[in-house]
C-alpha positions as CSV (number, residue, x, y, z in Angstrom):
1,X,-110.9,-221.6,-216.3
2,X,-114.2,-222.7,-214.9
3,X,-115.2,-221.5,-211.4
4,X,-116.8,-223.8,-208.7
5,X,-118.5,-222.2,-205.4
6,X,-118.8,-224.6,-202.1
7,X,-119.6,-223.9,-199.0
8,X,-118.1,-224.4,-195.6
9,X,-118.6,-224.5,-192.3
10,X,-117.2,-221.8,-190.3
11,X,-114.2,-224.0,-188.7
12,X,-113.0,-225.3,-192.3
13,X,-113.0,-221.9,-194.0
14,X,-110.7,-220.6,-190.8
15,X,-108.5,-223.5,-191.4
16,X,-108.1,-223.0,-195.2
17,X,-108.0,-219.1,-194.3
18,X,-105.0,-220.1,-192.1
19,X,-103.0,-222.4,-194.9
20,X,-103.6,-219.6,-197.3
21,X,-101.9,-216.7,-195.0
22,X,-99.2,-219.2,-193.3
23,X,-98.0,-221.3,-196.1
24,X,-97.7,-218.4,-198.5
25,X,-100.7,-219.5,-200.6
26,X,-102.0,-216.4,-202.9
27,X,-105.9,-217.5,-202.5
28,X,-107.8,-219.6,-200.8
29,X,-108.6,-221.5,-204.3
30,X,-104.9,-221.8,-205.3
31,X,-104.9,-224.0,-201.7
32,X,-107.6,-226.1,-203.1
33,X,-106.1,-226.2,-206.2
34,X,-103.0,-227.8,-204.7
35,X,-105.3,-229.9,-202.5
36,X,-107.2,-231.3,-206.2
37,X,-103.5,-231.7,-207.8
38,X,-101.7,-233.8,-204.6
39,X,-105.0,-236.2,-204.6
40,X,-104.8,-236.5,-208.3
41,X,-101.6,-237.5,-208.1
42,X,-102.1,-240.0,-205.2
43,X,-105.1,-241.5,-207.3
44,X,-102.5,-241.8,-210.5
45,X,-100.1,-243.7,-207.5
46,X,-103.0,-246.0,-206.5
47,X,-104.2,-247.0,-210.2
48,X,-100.6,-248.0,-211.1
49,X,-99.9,-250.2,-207.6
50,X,-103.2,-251.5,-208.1
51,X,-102.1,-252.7,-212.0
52,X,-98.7,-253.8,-210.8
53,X,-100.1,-255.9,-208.2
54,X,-102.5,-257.9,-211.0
55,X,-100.3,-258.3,-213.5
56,X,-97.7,-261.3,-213.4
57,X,-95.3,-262.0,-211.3
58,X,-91.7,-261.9,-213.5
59,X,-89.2,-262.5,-211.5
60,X,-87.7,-262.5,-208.0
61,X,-86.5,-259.4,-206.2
62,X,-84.3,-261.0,-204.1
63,X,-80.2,-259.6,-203.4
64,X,-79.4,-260.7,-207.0
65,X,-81.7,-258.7,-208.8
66,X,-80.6,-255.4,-206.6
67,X,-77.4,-256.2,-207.6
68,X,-77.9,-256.5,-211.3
69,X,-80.0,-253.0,-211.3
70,X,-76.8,-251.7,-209.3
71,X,-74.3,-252.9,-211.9
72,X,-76.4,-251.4,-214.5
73,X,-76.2,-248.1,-212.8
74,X,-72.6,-248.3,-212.6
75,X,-71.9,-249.3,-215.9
76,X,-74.7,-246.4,-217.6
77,X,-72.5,-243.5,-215.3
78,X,-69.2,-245.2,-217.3
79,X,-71.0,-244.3,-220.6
């Protein structure tokens, strides 16, 4: 594991120093780790709207097509 110093002001290390001892955090760099892992995954989210909204439109989502996921559900749970 690679280590990577930063600095903070005095009012952000108090608040990470808070996180750490109220939400049961064992250091203050397993809270940042969380921090990297929950904007990583919020990047991954944003790259794969972004690709869904350019690529072509297939279809209508309108009631029908609810309904047809629905009935696929049902008949999957029958299997």
């Amino acid at each position: 594991m690679s280590t990577m110093n930063i600095s903070l002001p005095e009012a952000l290390k108090s608040f990470v120093d808070r996180q750490v001892r109220t939400r049961g955090y064992g250091s203050s760099s397993e809270y940042v780790r969380e921090l990297i892992r929950k904007e990583q995954d919020i990047q991954h989210l944003r790259d794969l709207l972004l690709e869904g909204a350019a690529s072509p439109v297939e279809g209508v989502a309108d009631k029908a097509f609810f309904e047809s996921l629905r009935e696929e559900i049902r008949e999957a749970k029958e299997e």
